[in-house]
N, C-alpha and C positions, 0 to 999 in steps of 0.2 A: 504493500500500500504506500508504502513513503518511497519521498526518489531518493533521499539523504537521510541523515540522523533529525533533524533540523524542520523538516518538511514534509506534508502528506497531502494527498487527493482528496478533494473536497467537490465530489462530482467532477467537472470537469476542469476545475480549478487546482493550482497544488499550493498550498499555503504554507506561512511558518507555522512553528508546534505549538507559537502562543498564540489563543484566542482574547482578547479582549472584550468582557464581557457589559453592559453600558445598563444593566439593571440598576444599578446602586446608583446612578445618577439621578435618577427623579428622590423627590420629595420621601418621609418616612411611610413603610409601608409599603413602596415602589408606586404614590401616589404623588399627586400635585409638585411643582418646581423643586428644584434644587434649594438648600438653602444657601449656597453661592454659584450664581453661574458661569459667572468668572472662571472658578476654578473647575466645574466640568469641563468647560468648553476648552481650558490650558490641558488636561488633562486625555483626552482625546486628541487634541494635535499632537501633545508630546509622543502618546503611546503609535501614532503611526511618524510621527518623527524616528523614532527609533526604532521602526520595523516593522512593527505591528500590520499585519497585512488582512486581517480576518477580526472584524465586527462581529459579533451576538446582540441582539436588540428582539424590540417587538412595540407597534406601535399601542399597545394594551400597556406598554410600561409609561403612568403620569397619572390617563390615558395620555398619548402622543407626544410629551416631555423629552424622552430619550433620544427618538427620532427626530424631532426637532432639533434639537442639540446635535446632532449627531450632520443632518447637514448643513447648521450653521457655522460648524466646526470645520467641516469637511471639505464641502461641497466650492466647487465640482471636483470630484471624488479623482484621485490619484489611480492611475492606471493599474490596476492587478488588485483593487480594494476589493474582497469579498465583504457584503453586508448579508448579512444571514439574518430571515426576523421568524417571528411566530404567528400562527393563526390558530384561531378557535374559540376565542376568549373575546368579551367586552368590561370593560369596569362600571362599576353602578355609580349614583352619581356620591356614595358614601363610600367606595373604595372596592367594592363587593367583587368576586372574581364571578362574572356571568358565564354558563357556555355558549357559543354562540357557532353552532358545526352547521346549519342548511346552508345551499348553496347559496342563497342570496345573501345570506350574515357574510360568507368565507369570502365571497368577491367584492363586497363593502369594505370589510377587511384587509383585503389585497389590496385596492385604491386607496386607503387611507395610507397605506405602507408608503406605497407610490409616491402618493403628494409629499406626504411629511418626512418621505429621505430626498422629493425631487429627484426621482429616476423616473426612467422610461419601465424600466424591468427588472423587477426581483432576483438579485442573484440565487438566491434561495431561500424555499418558505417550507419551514417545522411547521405540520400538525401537529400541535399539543393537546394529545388527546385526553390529558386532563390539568389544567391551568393551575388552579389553586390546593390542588393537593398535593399533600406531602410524601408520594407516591404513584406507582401507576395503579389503574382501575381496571378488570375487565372489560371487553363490552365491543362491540362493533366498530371498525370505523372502513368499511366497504363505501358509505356514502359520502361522508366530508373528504375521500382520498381522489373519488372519481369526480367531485366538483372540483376538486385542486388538480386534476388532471384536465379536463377541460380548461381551465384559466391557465396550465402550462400549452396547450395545443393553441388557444388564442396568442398566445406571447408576449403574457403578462408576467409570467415566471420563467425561471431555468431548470429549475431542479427541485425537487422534493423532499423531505426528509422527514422524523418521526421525533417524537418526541414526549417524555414520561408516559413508555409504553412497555407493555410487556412481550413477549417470545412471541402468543400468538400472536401479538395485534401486529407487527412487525411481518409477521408471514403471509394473514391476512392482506398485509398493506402491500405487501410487495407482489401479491398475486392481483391485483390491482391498475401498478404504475412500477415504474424505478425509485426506487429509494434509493439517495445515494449517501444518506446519514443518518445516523440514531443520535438524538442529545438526553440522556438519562445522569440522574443524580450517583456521580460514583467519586471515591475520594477512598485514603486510606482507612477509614472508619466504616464504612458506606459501601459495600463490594458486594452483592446482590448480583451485583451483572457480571462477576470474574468468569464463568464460561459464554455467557453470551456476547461478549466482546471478544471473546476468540473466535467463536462460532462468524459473527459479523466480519471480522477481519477475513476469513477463508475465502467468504463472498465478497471480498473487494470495497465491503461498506463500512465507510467512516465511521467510531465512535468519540464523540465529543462531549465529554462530561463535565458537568456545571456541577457549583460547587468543590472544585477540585480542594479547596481548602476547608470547607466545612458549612460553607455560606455565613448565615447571620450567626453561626454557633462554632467562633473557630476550634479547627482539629488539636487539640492540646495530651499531651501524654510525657512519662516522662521518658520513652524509650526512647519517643523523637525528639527529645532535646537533647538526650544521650548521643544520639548518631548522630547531631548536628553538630555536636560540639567536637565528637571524634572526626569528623568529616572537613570541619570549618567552614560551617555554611551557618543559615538560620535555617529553622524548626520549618518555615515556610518553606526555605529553598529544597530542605529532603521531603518536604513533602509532595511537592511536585515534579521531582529525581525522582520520587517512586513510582511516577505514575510514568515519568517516560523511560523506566526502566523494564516497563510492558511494552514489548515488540509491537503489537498490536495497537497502542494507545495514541489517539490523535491529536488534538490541540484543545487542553484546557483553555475553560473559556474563567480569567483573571478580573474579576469585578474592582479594578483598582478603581478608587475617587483621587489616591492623589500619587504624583510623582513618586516617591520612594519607592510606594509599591509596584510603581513596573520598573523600576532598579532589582528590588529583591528578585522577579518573574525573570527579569532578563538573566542574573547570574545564577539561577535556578539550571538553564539550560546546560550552566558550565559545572552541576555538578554530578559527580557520577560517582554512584553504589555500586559498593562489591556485592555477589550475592550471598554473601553473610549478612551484610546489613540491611537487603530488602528481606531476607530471613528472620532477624532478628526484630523490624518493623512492623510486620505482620503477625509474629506470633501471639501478643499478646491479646490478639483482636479474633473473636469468636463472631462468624457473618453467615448469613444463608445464603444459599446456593442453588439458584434459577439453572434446572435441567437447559441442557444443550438442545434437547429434543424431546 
């Protein structure tokens, strides 16, 4: 899947292995403005100043906050930018995560994406096929895949991808359309998906997992400050060495708000685990285990 150590296939795209994530930009909650915009907007030029080649967004994040910002910052967008967003979701007018899967919600959706990054077309749109929960759900998603197939055949989009979903809905999905990504909650604490991210990679499909550090509840332990301090990195940077110390693993999406932290993301890439110490990082952590098949 990757052409370097550094870089992997994102449909027809090949990206670096950091994603920049723009959730944490909006307001508390992932609701209403920033409380500085200044410093979002510094903080998005810096992180593709410095490389950054691959966006995560959704215009459900403020509602429309992120994306805004994202091509106020940006636009007109640097050649090889992947902006990657979500659909499925609307927000209420108190913050409420709506589902919103018929076809006429997804292609409202789609065009709000549009207007508020100012594209012509989606580099790529996640069906999140469940928004505000704190995992995936059973359940269908045959119909929101083939209306998102239709608005890729119009060419309003490029590419498709899934998101907080589970093995079937993925199989499902793919008997469908092309999927050319899964973005699911994995990190070192958080491994649910450790065979189905191998199982993905066989097939040639990206995995891109959010929260790579823990999200709103960062990943703290003391083995990993042990192996950071044996290593000479921070607790951050092994924990994102462990996830590209998976052959398989694609481009954590890095929800920095300021500077530093795409410092620490960036010398993350420069550090590498022996495998004692992705042994020794893992041990202490008991995770379920989503069959291959």
């Amino acid at each position: 899947m990757t052409t370097d150590s550094r870089t992997f296939h994102l449909g027809p795209h090949s990206v670096r292995r950091i994603g920049y994530g723009a959730m944490q930009l909006a307001g508390p909650g992932v609701f209403g403005p920033p409380a500085d915009r200044g410093a979002a907007l510094s903080v998005l030029r810096e992180a593709v100043a410095r490389g950054v080649d691959h966006i995560d967004t959704s215009d459900v994040y403020g509602p429309h906050v992120t994306n805004q910002l994202i091509r106020e910052a940006l636009h007109p967008y640097p050649d090889g930018l992947v902006v990657a967003t979500k659909v499925g979701m609307v927000r209420g007018p108190t913050g409420s995560w709506d589902p919103a899967f018929s076809a006429a919600e997804l292609e409202r959706q789609v065009h709000e994406n549009l207007t508020n990054l100012g594209k012509d077309v989606l580099d790529l749109v996640y069906f999140r096929a469940s928004f505000g929960a704190t995992g995936p759900a059973e359940g269908s998603i045959e119909a929101p895949l083939t209306a998102l197939a239709e608005l890729r055949r119009r060419g309003l989009l490029r590419s498709i991808g899934l998101s907080n979903v589970t093995r079937a809905q993925i199989d499902e999905g793919r008997s469908v359309t092309e999927i050319v990504a899964v973005q699911n909650h994995y990190n070192l604490v958080h491994r649910d998906d450790d065979t189905l991210v191998d199982a993905l990679a066989s097939d040639g499909i990206a995995y891109v997992p959010y929260f790579p550090l823990g999200g709103f509840t960062p990943i703290q332990s003391r083995v990993l400050d042990e192996v950071a301090e044996r290593v000479g990195a921070t607790p951050t940077q092994v924990a994102l060495a462990w996830l590209w110390s998976k052959s398989y693993m694609a481009s954590p999406i890095i929800g920095a708000t300021k500077v530093e932290q795409l410092d620490d993301a960036a010398k993350a890439v420069e550090t590498v685990l022996t495998a004692e110490e992705v042994a020794a990082l893992e041990k202490p952590y008991e995770y379920r285990v989503t069959p291959a098949d």
